[in-house]
TIKEVEX-510845 format. One line per field, with one value per residue: residue number from 1; residue in one letter; chain; y, x, z of N, C-alpha, C, O, CB in turn. Coordinates in steps of 0.001 Angstrom, whole numbers. Glycine has a CB too. Example, Ala and Ser with C-alpha at 12.3 -4.5 7.8 and 13.67 -1.06 7.14 Angstrom:
2
num: 1,2
residu: A,S
chaine: A,A
n.north: -5690,-2250
n.east: 13190,12850
n.up: 7800,7080
ca.north: -4500,-1060
ca.east: 12300,13670
ca.up: 7800,7140
c.north: -3300,30
c.east: 13200,12900
c.up: 7800,7870
o.north: -3319,1138
o.east: 14236,13409
o.up: 8465,8039
cb.north: -4473,-598
cb.east: 11308,14084
cb.up: 9046,5725
***
This chain:
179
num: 1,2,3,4,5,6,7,8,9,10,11,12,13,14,15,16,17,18,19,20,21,22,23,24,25,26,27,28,29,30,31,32,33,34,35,36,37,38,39,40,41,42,43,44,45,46,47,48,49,50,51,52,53,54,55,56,57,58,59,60,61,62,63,64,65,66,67,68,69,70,71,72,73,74,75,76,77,78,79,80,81,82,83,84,85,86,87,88,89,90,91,92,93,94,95,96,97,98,99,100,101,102,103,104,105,106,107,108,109,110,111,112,113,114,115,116,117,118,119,120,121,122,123,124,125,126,127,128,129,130,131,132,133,134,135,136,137,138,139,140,141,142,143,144,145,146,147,148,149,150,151,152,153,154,155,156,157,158,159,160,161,162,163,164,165,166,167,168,169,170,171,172,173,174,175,176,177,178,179
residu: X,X,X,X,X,X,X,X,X,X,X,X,X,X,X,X,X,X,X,X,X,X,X,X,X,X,X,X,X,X,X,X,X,X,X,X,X,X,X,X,X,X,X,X,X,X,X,X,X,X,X,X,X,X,X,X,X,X,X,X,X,X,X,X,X,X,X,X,X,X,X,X,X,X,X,X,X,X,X,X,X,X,X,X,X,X,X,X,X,X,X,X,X,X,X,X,X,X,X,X,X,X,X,X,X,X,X,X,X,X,X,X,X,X,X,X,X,X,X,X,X,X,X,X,X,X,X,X,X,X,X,X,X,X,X,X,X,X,X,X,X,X,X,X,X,X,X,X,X,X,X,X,X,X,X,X,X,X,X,X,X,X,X,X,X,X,X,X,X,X,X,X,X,X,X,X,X,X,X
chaine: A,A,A,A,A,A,A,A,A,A,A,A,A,A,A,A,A,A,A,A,A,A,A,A,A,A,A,A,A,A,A,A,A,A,A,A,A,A,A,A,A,A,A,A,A,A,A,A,A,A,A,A,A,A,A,A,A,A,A,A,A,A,A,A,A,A,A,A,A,A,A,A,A,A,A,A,A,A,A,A,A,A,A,A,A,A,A,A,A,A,A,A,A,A,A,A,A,A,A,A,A,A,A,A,A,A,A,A,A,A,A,A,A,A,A,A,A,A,A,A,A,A,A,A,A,A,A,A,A,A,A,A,A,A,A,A,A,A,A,A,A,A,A,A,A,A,A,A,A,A,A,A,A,A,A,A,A,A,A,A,A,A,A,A,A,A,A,A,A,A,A,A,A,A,A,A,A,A,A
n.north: -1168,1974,5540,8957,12102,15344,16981,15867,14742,15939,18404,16079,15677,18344,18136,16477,17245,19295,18441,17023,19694,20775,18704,19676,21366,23140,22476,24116,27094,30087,32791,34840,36844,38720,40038,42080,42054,45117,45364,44030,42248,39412,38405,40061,41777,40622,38269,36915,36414,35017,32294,32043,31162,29824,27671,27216,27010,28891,30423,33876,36523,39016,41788,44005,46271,46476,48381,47685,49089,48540,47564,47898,46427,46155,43963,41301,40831,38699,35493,33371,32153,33288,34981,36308,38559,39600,40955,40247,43446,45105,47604,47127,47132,48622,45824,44182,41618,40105,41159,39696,37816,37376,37553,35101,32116,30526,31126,32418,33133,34913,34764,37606,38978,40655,39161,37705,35200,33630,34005,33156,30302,28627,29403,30344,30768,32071,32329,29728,28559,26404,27957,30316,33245,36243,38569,40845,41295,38687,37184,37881,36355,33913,33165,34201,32316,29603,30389,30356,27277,26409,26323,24913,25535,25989,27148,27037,27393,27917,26552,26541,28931,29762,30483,33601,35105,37845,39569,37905,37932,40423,40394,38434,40095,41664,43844,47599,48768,51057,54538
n.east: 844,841,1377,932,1684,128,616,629,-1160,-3394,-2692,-2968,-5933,-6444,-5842,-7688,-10315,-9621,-9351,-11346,-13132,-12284,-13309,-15354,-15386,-16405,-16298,-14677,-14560,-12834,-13536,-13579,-15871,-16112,-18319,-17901,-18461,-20155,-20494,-17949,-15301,-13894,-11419,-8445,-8310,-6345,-5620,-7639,-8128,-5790,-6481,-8448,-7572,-6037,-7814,-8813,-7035,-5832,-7718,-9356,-9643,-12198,-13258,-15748,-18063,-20645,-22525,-21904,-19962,-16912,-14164,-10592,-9555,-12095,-14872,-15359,-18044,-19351,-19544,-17784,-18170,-19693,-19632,-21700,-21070,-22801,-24789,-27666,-29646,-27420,-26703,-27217,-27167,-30378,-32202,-29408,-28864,-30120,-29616,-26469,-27431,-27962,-25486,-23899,-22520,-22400,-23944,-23490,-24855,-25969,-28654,-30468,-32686,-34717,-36047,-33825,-32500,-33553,-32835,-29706,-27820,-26804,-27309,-26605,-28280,-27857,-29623,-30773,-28492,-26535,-24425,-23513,-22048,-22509,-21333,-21066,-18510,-17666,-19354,-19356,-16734,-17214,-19741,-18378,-16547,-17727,-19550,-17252,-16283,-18308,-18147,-15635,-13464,-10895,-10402,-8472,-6212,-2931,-260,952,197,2216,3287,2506,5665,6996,7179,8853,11001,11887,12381,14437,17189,19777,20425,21259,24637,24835,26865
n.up: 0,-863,483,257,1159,1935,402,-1966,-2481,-2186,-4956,-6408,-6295,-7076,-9978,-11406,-11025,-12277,-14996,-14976,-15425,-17898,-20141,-20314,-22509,-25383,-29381,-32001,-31129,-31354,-31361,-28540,-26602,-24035,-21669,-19305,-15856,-14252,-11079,-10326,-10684,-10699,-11446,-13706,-16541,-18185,-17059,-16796,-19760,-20229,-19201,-20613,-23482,-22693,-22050,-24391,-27036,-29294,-29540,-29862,-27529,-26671,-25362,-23577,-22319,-19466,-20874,-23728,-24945,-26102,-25181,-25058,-27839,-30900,-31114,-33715,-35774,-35781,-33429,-31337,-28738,-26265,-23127,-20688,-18162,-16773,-13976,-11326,-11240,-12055,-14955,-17877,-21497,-23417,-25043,-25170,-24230,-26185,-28947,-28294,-28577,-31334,-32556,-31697,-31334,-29074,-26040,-23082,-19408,-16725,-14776,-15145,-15366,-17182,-19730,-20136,-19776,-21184,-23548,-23655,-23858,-22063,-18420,-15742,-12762,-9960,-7981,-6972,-6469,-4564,-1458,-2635,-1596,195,440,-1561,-3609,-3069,-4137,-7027,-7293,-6725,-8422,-11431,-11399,-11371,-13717,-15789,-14967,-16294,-18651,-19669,-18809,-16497,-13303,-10972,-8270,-8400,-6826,-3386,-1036,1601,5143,6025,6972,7588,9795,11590,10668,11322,13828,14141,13337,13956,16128,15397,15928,18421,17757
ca.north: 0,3307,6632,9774,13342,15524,18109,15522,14267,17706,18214,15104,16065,19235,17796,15564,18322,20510,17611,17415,20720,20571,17871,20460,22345,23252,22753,24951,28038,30743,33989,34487,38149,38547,41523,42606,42553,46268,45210,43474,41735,38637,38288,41296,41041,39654,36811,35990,36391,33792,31623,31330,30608,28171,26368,27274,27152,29377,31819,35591,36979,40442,42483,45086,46462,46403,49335,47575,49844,47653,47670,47900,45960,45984,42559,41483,40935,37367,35473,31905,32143,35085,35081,37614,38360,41141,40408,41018,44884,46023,48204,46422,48232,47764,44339,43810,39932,39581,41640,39083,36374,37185,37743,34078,30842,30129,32273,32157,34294,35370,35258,38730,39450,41136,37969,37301,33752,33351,34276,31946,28762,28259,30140,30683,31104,32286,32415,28461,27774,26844,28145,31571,34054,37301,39515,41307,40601,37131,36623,37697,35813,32462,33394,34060,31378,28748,30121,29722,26324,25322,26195,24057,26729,25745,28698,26415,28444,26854,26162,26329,29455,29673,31202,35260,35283,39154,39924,37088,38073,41338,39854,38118,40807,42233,45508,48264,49328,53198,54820
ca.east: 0,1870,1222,1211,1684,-1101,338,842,-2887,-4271,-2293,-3750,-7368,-6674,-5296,-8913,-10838,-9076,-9351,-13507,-13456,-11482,-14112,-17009,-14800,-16786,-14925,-14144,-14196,-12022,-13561,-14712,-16563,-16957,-19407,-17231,-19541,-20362,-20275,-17060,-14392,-12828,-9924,-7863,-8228,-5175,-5706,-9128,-7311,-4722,-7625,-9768,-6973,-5304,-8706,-9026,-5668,-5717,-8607,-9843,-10603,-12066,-13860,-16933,-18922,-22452,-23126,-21806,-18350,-15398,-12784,-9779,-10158,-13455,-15140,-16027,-19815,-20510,-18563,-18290,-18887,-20094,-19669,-21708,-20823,-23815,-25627,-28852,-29380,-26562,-27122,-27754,-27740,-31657,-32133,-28377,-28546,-31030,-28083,-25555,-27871,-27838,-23845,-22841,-23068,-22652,-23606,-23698,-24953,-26504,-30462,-30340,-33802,-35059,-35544,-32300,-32448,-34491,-31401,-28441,-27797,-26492,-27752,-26334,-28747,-27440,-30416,-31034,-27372,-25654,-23290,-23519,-21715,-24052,-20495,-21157,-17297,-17485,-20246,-19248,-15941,-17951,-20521,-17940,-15412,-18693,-19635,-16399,-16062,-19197,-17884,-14706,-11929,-10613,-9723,-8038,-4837,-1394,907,111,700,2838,3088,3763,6812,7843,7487,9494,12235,12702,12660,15905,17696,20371,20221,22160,24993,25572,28751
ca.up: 0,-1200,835,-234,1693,1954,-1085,-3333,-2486,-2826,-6228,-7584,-6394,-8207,-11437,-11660,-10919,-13733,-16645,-15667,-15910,-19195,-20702,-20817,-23657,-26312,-30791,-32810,-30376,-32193,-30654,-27615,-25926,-22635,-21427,-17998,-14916,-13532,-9835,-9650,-11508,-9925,-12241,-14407,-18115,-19160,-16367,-17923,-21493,-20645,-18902,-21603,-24343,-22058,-22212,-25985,-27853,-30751,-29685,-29692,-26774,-26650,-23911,-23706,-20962,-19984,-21716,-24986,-24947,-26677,-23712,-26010,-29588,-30846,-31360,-35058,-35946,-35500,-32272,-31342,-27551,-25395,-21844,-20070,-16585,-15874,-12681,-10970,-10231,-13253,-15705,-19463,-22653,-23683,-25855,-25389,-24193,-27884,-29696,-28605,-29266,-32611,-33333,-31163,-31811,-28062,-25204,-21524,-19058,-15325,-15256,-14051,-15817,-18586,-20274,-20265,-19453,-22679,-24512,-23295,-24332,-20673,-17470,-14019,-11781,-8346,-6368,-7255,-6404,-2829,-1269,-2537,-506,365,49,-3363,-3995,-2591,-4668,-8126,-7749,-7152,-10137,-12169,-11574,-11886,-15325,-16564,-15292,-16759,-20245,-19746,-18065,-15115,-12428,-10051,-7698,-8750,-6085,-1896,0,2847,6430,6351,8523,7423,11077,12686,10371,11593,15276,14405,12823,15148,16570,15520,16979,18025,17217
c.north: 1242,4453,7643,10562,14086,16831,17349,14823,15142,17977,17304,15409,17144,19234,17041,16674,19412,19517,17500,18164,20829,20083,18698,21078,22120,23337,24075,26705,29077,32592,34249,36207,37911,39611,41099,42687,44017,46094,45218,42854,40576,38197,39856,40856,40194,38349,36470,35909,34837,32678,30928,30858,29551,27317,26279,27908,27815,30752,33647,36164,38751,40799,43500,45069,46251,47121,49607,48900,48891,48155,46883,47196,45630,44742,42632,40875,39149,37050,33712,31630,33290,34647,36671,37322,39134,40073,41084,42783,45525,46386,47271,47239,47877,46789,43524,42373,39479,39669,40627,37565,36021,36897,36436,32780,30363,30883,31645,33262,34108,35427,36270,39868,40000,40045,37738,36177,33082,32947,33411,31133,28077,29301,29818,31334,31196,31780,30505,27893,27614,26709,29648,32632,35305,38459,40045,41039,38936,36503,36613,36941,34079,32153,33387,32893,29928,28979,29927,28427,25622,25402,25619,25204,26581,26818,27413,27628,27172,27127,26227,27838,29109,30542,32428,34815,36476,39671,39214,37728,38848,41773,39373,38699,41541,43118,46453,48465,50577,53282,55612
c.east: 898,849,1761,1002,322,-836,-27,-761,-4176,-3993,-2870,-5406,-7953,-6989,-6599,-9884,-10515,-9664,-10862,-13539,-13100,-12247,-15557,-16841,-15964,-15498,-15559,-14586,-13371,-11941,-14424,-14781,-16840,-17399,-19292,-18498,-19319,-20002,-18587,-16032,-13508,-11574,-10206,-8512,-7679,-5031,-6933,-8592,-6428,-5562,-8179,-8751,-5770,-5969,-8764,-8304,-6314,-6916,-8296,-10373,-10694,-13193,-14989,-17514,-20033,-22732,-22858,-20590,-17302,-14359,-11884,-9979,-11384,-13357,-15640,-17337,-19893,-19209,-19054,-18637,-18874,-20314,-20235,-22019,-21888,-24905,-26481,-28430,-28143,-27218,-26687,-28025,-29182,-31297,-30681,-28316,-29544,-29904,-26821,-25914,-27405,-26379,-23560,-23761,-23383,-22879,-24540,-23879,-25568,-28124,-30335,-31601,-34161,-35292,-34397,-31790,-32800,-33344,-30640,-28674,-27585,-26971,-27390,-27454,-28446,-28477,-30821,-29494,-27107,-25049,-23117,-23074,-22965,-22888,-20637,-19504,-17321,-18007,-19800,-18171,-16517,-18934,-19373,-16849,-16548,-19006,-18327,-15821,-17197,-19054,-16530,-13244,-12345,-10109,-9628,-6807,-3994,-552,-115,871,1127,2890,3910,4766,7631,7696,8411,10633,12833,13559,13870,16834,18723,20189,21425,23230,25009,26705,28912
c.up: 0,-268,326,827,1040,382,-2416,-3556,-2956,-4453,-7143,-7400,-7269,-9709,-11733,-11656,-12464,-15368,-16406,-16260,-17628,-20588,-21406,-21862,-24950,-27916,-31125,-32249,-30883,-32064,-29720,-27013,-24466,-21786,-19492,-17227,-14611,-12303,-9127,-10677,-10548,-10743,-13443,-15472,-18405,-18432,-16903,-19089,-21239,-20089,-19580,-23083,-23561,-22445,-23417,-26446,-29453,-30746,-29260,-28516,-26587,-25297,-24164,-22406,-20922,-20723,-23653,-25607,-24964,-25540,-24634,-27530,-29723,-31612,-32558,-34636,-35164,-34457,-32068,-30518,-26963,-24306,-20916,-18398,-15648,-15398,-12619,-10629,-11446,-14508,-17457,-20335,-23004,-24971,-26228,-25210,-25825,-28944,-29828,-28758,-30861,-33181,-32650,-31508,-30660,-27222,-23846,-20864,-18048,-15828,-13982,-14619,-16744,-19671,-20876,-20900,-21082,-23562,-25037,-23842,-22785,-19696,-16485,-13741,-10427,-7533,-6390,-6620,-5045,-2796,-1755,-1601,-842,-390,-838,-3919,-4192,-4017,-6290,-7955,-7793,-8077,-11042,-12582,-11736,-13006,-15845,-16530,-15693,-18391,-20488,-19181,-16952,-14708,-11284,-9294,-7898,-7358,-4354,-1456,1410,3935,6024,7399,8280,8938,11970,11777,10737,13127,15190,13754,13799,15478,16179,16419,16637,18274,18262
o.north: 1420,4268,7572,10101,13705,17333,17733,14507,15093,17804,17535,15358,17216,19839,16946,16912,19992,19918,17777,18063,20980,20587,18517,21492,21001,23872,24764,27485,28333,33390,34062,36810,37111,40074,40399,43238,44302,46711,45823,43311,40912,37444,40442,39820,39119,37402,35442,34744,33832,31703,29731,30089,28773,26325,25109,29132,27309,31688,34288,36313,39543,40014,43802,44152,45888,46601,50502,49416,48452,49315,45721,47773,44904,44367,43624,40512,38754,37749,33075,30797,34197,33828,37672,36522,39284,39105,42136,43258,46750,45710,46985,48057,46662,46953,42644,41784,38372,38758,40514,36561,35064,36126,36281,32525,29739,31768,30943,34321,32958,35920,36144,41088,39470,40162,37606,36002,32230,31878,32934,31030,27072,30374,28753,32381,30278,30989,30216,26703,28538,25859,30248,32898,35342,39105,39399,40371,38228,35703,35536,36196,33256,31017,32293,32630,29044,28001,28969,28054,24401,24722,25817,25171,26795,27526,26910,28692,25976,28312,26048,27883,28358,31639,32557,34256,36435,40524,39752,38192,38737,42548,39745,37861,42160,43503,46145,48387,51177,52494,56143
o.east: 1668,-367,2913,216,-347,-1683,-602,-1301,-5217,-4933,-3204,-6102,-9017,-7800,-6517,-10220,-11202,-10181,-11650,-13828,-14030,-12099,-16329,-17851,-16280,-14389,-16494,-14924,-12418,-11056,-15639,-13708,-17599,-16496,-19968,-19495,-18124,-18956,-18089,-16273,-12591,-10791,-11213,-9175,-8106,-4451,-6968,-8743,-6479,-5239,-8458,-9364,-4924,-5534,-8780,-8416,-6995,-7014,-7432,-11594,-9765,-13728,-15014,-17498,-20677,-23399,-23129,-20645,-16824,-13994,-12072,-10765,-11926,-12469,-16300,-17661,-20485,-18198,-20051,-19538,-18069,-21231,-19589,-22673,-21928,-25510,-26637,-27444,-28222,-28084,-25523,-28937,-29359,-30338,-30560,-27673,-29387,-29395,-26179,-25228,-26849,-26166,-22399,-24934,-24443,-22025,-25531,-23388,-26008,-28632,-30205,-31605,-33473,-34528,-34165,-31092,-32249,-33059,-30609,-29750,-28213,-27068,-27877,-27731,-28841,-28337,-31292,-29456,-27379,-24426,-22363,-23890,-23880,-23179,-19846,-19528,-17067,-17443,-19841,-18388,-16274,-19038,-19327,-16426,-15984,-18905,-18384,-15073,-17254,-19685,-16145,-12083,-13424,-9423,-10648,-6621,-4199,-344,-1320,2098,540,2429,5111,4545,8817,8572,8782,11449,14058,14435,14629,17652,18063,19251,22543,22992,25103,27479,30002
o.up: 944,-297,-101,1655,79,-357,-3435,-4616,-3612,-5230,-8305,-8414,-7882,-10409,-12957,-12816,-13305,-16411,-17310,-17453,-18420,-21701,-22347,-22430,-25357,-27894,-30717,-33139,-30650,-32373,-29773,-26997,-23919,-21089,-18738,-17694,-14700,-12101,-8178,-11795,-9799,-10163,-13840,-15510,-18826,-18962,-17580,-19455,-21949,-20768,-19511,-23823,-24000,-23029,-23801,-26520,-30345,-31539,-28661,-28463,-26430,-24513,-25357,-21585,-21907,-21617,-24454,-26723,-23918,-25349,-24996,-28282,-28890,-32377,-32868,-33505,-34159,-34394,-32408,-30625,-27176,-24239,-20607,-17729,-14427,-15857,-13239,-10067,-11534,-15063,-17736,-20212,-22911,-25725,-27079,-26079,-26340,-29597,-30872,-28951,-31398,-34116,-33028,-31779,-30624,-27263,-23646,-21256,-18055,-16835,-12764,-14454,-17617,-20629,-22077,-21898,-21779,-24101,-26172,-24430,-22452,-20291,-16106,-14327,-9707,-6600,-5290,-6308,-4279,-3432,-988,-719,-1665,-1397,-1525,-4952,-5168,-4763,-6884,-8910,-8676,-8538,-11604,-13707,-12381,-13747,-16615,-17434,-15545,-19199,-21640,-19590,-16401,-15446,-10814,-9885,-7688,-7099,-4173,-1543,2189,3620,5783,8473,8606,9077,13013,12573,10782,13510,16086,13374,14634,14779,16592,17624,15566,18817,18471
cb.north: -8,3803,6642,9925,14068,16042,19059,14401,13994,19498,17959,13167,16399,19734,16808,14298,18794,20718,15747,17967,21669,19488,16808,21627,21803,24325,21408,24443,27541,30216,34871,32997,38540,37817,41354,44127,41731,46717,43985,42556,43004,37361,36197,41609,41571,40389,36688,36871,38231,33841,32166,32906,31741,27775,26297,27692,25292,27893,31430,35974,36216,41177,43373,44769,47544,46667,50539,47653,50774,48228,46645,47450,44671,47162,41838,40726,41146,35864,36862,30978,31263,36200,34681,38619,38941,42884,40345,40179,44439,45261,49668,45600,48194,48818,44608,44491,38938,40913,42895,39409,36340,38277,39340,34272,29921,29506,33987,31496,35122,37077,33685,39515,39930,42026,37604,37155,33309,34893,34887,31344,28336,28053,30278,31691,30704,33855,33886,28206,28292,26572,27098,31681,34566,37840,39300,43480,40962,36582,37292,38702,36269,31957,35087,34974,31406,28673,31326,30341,25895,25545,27654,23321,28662,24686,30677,24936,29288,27521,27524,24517,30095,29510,30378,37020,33836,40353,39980,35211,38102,42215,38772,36924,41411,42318,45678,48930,48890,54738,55751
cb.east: -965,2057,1375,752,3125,-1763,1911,2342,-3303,-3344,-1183,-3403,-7733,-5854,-3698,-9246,-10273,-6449,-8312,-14883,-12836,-10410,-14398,-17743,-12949,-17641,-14834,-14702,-13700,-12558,-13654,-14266,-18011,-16244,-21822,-16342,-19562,-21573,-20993,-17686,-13510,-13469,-9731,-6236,-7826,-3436,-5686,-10840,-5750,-2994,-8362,-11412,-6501,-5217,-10088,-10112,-4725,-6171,-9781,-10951,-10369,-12502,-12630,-18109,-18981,-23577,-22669,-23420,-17993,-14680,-13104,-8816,-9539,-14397,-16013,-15266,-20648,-21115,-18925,-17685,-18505,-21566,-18250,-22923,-19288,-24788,-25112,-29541,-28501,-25302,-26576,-29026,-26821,-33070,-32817,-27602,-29438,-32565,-27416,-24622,-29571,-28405,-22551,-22352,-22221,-22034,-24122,-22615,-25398,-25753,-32206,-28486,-34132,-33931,-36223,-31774,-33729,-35436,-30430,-28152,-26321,-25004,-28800,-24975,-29389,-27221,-32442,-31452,-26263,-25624,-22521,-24387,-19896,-24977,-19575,-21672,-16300,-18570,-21521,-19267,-14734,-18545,-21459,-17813,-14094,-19700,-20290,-15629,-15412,-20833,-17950,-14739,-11672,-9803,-11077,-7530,-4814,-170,2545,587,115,3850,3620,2838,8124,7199,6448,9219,12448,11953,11731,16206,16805,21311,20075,21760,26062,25049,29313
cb.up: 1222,-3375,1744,-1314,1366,3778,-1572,-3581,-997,-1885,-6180,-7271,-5207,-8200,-11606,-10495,-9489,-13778,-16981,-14801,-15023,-18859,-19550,-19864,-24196,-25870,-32572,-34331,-29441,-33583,-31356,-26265,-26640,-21729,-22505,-18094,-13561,-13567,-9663,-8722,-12145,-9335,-13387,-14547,-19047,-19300,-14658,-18293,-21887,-19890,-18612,-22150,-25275,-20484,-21654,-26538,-28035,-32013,-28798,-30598,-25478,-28333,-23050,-24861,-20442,-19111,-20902,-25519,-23583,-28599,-21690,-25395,-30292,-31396,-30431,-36425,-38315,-37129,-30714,-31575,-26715,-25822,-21616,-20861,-16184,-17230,-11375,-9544,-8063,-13788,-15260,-19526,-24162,-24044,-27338,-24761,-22224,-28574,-28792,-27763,-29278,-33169,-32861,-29324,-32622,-27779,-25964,-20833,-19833,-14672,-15114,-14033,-15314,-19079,-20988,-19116,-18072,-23458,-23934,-22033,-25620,-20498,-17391,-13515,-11871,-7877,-6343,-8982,-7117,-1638,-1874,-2656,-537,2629,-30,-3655,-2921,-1009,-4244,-8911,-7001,-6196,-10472,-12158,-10007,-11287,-16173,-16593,-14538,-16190,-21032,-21446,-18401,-14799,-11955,-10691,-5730,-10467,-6414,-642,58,2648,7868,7264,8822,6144,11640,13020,9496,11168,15842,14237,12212,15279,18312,15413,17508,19045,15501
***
């Protein structure tokens, strides 16, 4: 019977966890939109950028706000998946979730009303989900890190943090001397 330590147990729970996730990948993927929440943002751009072309080698990813404002390169007309991150209570350009019905082949999104839901091909529903934090931070980073692993991108954390010890260090630091 072989034993393992508890990182290398964790590590492999991870690595199983990541290849499910992995499995949900949608083909031929090639540009993907993703309409920035208002509230909150649990990852930068360029960490969602390298995210979503980790999971999908070879794609486009571009950005826009709710209010349908290109956040740096504007997206061409038609799109292969659309990720929108706008939550209950944010502001929505009017018939914008219809708008990106029309331009995607795939699209995901928050039932955050307006017939929204209608829209999607996929739907997060929060208030149906548990475990939900109440935090409005808390909350979009567990909405958002669930829709993106239900379209095959894993947001796992790589490695293990370790114990601050910037205070013990300065405890064993000698003491000056005076001159």
């Amino acid at each position: 019977m072989k034993h393992t330590d508890l990182d290398s147990e964790l590590s492999l729970e991870r690595l199983s966890y990541e290849t499910q996730i992995l499995k949900k990948r949608m083909t031929g993927i090639k540009t993907v939109l993703v309409v920035l929440s208002a509230r909150a943002l649990a990852f930068d751009r360029d960490s969602l950028r390298a995210k979503i072309i980790n999971a999908y080698p070879g794609s486009k990813v571009y950005f826009v706000s709710t209010l349908a404002i290109p956040i740096g390169e504007t997206a061409p007309e038609f799109i292969d998946l659309v990720i929108d991150f706008t939550g209950p209570g944010q502001r929505h350009k009017w018939f914008f979730a219809r708008k990106l019905r029309a331009r995607a082949k795939h699209l995901i999104g928050r039932n955050a009303g307006f017939f929204r839901a209608y829209s999607y091909d996929q739907v997060f529903d929060e208030s149906n989900e548990p475990g939900v934090p109440t935090d409005p931070v808390h909350r979009e980073r567990f909405v958002q890190t669930a829709m993106l692993e239900r379209i095959g991108v894993p947001v796992t954390q790589r490695g293990t943090l370790l114990q601050d010890v910037s205070h013990d260090i300065a405890l064993e630091l000698p003491r000056f001397k005076k001159v």
